[in-house]
N, C-alpha and C positions, 0 to 999 in steps of 0.2 A: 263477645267480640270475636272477631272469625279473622284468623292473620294467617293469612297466605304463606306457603312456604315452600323453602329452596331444596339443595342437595348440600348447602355449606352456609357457611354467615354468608349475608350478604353486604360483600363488599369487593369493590373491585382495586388493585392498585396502581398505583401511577405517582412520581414525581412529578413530572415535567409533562407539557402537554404534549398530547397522544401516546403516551407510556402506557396509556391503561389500554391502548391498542394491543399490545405485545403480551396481556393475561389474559392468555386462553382459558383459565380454571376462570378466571372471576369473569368472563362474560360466558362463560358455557350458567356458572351459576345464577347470572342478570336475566337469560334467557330462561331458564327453569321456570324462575320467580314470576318475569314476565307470563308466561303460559298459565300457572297456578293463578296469579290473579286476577288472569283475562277467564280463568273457569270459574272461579266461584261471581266475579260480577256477574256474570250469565248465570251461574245459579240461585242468585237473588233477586236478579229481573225477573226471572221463568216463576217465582215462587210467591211473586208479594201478593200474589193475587188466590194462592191454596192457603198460606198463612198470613194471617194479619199481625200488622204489629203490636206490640203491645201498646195498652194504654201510659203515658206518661203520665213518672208520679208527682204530685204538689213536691215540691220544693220542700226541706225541713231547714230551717235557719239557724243554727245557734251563735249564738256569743259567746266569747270565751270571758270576754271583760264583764264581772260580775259588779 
């Protein structure tokens, strides 16, 4: 799994609406996130075609109820 990542959690706060206007930390951190996950989409498009994916596996089923 490939998860994109910030400079802090990603969360921005706000009670009331456009409170989350006034955190400057938590959209400087939305915009980080933003940029990291506009780079790796682009490095997965650029790529599917050097690496393939792998083959999906059959399914294993089990029951728990014997």
């Amino acid at each position: 799994m490939i998860m994109p990542a910030s400079n802090y959690w990603n969360v921005v706060h706000g009670l009331a609406p456009g409170e989350m206007e006034q955190d400057d930390e938590g959209k400087q951190i939305m915009e980080v996130l933003d940029q990291n996950m506009a780079w790796l989409l682009k490095l997965i498009e650029h790529g599917k075609e050097a690496v393939p994916a792998p083959e999906p596996a059959a399914k294993i089923w089990t029951h728990f109820i014997r």
